[in-house]
Biotite code that builds the C-alpha atoms (Angstrom):
import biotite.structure as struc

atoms = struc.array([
    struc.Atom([-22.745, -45.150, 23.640], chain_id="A", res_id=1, res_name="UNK", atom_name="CA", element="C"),
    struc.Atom([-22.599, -42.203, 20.821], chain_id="A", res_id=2, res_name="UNK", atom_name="CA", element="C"),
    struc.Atom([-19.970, -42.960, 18.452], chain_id="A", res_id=3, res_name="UNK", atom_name="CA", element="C"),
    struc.Atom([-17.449, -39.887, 18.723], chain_id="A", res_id=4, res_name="UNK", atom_name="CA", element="C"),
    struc.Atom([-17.691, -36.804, 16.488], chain_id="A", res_id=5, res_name="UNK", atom_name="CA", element="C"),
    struc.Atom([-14.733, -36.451, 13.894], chain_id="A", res_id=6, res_name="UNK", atom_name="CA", element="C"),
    struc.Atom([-13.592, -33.221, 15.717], chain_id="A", res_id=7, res_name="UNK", atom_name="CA", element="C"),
    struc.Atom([-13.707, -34.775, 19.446], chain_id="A", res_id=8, res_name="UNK", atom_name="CA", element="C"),
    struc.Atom([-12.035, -37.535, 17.328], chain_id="A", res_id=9, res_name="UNK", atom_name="CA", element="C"),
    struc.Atom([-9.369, -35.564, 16.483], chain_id="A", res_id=10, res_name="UNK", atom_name="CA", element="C"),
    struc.Atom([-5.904, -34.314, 18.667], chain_id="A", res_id=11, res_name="UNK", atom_name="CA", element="C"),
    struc.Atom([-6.244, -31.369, 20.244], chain_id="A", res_id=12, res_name="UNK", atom_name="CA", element="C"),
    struc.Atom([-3.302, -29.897, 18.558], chain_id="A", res_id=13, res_name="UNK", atom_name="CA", element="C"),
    struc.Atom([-4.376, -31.450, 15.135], chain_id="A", res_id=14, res_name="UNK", atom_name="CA", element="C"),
    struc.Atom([-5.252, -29.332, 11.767], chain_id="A", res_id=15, res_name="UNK", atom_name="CA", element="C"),
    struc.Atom([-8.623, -29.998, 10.061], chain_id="A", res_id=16, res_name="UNK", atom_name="CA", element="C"),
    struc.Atom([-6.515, -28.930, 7.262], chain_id="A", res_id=17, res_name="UNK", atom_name="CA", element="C"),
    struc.Atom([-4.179, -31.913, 5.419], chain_id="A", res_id=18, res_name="UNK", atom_name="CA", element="C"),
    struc.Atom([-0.980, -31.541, 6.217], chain_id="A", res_id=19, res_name="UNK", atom_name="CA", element="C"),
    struc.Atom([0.157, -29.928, 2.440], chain_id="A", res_id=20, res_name="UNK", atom_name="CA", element="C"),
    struc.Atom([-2.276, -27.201, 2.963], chain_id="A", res_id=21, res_name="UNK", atom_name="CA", element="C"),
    struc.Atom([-1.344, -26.329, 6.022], chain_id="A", res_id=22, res_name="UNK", atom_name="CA", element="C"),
    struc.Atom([0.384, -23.175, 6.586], chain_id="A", res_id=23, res_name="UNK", atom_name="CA", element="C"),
    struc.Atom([3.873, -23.534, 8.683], chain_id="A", res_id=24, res_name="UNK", atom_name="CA", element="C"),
    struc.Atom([4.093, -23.345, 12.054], chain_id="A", res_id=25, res_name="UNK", atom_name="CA", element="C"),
    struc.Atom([6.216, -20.817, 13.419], chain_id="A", res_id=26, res_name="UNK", atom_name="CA", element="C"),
    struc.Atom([7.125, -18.779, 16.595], chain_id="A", res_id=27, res_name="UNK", atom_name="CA", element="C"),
    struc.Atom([4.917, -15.372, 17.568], chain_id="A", res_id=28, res_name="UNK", atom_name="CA", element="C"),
    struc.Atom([8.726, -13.775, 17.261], chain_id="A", res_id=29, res_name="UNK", atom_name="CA", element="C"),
    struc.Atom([9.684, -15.570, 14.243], chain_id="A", res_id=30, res_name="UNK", atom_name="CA", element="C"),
    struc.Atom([6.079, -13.703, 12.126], chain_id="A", res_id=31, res_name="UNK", atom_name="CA", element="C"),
    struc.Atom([6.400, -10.172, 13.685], chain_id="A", res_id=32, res_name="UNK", atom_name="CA", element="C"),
    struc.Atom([9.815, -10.056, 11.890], chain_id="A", res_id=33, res_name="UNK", atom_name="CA", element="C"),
    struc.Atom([8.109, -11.712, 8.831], chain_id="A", res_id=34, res_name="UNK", atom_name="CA", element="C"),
    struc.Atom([7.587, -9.092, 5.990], chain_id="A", res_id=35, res_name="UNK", atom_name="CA", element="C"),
    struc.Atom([6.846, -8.051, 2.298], chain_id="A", res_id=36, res_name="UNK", atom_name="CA", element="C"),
    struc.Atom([9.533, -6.845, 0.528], chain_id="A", res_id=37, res_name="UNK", atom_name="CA", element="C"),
    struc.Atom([7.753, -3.056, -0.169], chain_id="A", res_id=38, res_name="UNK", atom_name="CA", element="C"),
    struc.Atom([7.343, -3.136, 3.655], chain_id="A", res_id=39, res_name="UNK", atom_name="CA", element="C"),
    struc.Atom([11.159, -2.510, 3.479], chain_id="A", res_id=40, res_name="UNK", atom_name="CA", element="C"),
    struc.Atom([11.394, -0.007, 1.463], chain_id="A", res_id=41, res_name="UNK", atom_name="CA", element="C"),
    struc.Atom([10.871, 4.013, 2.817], chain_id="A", res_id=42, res_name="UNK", atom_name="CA", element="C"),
    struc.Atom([9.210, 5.101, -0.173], chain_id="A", res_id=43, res_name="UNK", atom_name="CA", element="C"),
    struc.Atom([6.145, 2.178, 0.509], chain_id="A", res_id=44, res_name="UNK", atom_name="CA", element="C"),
    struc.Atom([5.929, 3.777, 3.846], chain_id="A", res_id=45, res_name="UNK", atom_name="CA", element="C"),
    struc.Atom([6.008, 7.389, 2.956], chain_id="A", res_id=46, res_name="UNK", atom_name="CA", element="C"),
    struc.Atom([3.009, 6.603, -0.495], chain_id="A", res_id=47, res_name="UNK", atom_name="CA", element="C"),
    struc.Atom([0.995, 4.749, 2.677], chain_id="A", res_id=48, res_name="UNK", atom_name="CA", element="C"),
    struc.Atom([1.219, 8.173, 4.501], chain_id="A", res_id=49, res_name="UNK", atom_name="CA", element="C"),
    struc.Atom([0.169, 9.810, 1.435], chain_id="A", res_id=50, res_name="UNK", atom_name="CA", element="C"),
    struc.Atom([-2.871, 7.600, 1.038], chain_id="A", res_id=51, res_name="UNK", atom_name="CA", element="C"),
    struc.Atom([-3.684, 7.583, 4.380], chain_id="A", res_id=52, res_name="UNK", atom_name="CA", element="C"),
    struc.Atom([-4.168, 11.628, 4.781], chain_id="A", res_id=53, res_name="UNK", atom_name="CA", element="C"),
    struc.Atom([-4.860, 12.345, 1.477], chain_id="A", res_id=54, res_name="UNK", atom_name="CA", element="C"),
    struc.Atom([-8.164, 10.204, 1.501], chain_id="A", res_id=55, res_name="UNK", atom_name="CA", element="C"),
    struc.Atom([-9.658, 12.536, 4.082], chain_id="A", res_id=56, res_name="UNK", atom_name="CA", element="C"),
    struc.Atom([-8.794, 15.215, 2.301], chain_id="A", res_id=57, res_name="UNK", atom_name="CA", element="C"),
    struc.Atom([-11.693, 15.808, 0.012], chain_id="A", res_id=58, res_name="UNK", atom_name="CA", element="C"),
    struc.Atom([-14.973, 16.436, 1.223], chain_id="A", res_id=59, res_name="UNK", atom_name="CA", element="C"),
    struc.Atom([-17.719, 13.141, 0.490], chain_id="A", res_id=60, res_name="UNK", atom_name="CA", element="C"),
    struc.Atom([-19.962, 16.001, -1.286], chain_id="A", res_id=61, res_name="UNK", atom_name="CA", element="C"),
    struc.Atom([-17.135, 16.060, -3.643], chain_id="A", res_id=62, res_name="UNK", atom_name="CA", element="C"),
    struc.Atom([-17.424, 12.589, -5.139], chain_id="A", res_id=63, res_name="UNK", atom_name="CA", element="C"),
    struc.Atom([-15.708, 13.166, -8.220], chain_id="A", res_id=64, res_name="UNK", atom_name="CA", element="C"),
    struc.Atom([-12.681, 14.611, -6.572], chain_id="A", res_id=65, res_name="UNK", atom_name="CA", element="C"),
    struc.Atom([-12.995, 11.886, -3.884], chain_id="A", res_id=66, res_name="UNK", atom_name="CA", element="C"),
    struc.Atom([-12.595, 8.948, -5.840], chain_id="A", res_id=67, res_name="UNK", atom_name="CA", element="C"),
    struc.Atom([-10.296, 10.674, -8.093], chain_id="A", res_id=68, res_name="UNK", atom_name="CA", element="C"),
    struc.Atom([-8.556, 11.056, -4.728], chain_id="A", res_id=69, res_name="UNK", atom_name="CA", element="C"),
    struc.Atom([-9.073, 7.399, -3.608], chain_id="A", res_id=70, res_name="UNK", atom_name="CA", element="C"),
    struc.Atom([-7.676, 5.748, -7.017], chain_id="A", res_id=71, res_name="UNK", atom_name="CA", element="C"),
    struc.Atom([-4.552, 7.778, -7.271], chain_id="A", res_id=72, res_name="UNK", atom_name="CA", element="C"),
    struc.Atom([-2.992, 7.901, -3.848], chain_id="A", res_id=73, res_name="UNK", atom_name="CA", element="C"),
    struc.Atom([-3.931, 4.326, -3.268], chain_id="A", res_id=74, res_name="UNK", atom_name="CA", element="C"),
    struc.Atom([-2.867, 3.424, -6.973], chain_id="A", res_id=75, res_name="UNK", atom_name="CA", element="C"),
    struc.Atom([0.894, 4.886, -5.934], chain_id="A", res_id=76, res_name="UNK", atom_name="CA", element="C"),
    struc.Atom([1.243, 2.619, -2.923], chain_id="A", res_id=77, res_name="UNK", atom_name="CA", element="C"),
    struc.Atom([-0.409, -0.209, -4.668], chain_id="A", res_id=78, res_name="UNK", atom_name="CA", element="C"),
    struc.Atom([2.038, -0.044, -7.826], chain_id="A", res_id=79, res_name="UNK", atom_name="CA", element="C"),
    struc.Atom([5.320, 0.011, -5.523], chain_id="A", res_id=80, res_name="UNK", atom_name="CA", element="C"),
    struc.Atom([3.969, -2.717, -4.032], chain_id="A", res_id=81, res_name="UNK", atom_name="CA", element="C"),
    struc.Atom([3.895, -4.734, -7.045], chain_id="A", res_id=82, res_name="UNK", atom_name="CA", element="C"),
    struc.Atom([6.752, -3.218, -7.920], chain_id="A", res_id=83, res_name="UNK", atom_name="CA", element="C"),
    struc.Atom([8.731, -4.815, -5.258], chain_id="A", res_id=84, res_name="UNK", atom_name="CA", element="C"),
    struc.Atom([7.236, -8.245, -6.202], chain_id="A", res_id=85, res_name="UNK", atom_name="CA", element="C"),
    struc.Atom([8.617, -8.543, -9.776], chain_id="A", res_id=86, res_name="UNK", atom_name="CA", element="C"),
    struc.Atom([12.182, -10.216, -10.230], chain_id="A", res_id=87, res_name="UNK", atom_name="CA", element="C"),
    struc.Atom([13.036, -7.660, -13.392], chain_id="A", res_id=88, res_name="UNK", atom_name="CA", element="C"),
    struc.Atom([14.273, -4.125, -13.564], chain_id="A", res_id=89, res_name="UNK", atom_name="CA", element="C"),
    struc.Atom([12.168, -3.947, -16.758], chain_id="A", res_id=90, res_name="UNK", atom_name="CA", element="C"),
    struc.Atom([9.407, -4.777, -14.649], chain_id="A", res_id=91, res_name="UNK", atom_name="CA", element="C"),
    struc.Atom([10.295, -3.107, -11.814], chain_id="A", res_id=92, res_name="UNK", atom_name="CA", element="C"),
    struc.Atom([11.149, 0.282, -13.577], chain_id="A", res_id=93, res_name="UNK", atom_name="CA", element="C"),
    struc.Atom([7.877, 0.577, -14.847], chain_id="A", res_id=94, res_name="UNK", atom_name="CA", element="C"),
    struc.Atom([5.533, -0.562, -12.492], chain_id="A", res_id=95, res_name="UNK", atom_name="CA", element="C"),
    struc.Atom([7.517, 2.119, -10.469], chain_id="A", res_id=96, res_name="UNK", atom_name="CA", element="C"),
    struc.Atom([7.002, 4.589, -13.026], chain_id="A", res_id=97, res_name="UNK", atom_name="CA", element="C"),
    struc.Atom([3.199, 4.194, -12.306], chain_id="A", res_id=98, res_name="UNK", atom_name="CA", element="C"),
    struc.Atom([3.341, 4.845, -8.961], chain_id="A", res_id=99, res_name="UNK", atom_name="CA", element="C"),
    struc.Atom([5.270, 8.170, -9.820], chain_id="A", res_id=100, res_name="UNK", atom_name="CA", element="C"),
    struc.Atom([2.616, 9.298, -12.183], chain_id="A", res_id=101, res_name="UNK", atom_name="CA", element="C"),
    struc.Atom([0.214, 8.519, -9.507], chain_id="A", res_id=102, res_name="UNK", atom_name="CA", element="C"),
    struc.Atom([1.782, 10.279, -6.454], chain_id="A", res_id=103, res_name="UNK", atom_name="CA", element="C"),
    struc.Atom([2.315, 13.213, -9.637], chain_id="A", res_id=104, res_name="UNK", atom_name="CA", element="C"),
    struc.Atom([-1.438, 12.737, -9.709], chain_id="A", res_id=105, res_name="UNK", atom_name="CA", element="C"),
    struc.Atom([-2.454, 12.514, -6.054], chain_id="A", res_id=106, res_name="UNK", atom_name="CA", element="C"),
    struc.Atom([-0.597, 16.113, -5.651], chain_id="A", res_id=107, res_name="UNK", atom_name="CA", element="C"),
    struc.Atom([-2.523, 17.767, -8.914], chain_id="A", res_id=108, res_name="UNK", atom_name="CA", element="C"),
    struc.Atom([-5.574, 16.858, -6.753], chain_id="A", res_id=109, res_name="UNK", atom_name="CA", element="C"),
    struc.Atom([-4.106, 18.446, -4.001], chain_id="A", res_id=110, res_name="UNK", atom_name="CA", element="C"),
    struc.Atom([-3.558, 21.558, -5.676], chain_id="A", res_id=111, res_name="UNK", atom_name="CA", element="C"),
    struc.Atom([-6.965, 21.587, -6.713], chain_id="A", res_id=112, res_name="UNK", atom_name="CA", element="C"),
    struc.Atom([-8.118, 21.401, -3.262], chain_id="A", res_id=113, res_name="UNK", atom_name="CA", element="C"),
    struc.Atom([-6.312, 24.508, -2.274], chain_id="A", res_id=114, res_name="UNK", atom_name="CA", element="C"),
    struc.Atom([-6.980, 26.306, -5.547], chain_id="A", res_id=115, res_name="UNK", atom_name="CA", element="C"),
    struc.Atom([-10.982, 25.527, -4.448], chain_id="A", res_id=116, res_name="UNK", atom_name="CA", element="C"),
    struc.Atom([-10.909, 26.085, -0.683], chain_id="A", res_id=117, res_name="UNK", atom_name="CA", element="C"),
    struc.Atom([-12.029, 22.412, -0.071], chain_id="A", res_id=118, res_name="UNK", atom_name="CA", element="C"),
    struc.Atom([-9.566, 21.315, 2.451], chain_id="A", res_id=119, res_name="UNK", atom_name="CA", element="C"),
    struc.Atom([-6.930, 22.668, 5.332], chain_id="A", res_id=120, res_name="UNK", atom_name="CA", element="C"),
    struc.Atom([-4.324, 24.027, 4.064], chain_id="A", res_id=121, res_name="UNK", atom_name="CA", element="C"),
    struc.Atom([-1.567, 23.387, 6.117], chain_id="A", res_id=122, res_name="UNK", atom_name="CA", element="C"),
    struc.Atom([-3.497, 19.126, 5.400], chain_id="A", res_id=123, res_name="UNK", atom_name="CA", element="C"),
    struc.Atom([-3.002, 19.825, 1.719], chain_id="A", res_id=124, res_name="UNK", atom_name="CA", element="C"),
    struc.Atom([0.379, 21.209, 2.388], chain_id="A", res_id=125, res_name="UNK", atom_name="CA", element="C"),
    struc.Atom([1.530, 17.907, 4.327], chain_id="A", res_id=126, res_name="UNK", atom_name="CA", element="C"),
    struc.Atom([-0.092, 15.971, 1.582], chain_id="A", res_id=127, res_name="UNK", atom_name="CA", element="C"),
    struc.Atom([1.666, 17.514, -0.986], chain_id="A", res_id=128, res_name="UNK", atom_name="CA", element="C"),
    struc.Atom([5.177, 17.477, 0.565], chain_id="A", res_id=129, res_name="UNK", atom_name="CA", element="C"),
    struc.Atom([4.652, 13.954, 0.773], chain_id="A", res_id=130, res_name="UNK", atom_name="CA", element="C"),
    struc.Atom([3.276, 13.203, -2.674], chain_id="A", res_id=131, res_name="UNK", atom_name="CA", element="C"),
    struc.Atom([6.545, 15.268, -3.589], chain_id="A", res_id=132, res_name="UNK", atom_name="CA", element="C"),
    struc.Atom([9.039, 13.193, -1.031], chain_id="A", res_id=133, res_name="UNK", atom_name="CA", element="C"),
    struc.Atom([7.505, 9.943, -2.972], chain_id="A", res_id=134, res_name="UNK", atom_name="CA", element="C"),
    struc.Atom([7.649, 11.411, -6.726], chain_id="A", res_id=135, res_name="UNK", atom_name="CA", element="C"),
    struc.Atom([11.701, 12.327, -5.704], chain_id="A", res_id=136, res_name="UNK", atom_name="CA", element="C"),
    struc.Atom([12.187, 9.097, -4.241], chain_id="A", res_id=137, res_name="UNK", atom_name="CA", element="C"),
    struc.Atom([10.572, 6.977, -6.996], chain_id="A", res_id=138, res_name="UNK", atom_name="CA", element="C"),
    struc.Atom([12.500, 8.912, -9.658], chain_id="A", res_id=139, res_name="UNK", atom_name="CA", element="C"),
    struc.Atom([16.076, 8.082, -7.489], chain_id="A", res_id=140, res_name="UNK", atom_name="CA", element="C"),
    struc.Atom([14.595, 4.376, -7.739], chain_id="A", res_id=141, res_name="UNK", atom_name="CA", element="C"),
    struc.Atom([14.215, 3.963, -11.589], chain_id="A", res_id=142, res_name="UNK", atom_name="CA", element="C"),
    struc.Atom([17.334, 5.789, -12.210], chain_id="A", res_id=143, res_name="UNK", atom_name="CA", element="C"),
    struc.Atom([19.086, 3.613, -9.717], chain_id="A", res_id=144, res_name="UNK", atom_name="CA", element="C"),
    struc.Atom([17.277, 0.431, -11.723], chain_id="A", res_id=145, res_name="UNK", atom_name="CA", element="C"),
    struc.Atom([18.257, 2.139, -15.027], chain_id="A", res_id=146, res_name="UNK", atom_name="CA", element="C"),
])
């Protein structure tokens, strides 16, 4: 007879993984309310907007733009983010205050697109009110922190 293999060895319900790695078990209900502190927070979900149309804003001929594009819209989300995560307002305020310039940034690209004919208008327009909607929001945030 062929000795068993460690995994027909094991319980069905059994982990590979030792019991202090393993992550906790908990019910389908109890990780759909589960979430990130930034995930709370309406200015996260107005700079993922942002990022979200603003990256197919600028045409891929227009690499320079598009990056340019890429790093600052995704830079504002990414900073609140991190943001959220620190325990200090000192740490807080300005990790904030780098998402601002970055949605300030995002929108300066905007204008160029419109200035240049390189994207929709009424796109750019949407992108900017909500680069605009974050920068206004942000600034309520540090001053609130301050």
């Amino acid at each position: 007879m062929a000795p068993a293999s460690p995994v027909s060895a094991m319980d069905a319900n059994a982990s590979p993984v030792s019991p202090s790695v393993a992550a906790p078990v908990s019910s389908p209900a109890a990780a759909a309310e589960a979430v990130l502190d930034a995930e709370k927070m309406a200015v996260y979900r107005v700079a993922l907007d942002l990022q979200e149309l603003a990256s197919g804003l600028v045409p891929a001929q227009q690499r320079v733009l598009h990056d340019q594009m890429e790093r600052a819209s995704l830079s504002a989300v990414l900073c609140i983010a991190e943001g959220c995560g620190r325990r200090s307002r000192r740490d807080k305020r300005r990790f904030y205050t780098m998402a601002r310039g970055s949605a300030t940034e995002t929108a300066a690209i905007v204008d160029v697109l419109l200035r240049r004919r390189l994207a929709p208008e009424a796109a750019c327009r949407a992108a900017r009110g909500l680069a605009l909607r974050v920068v206004q929001m942000l600034t309520k945030l540090d001053a609130a922190l301050s």
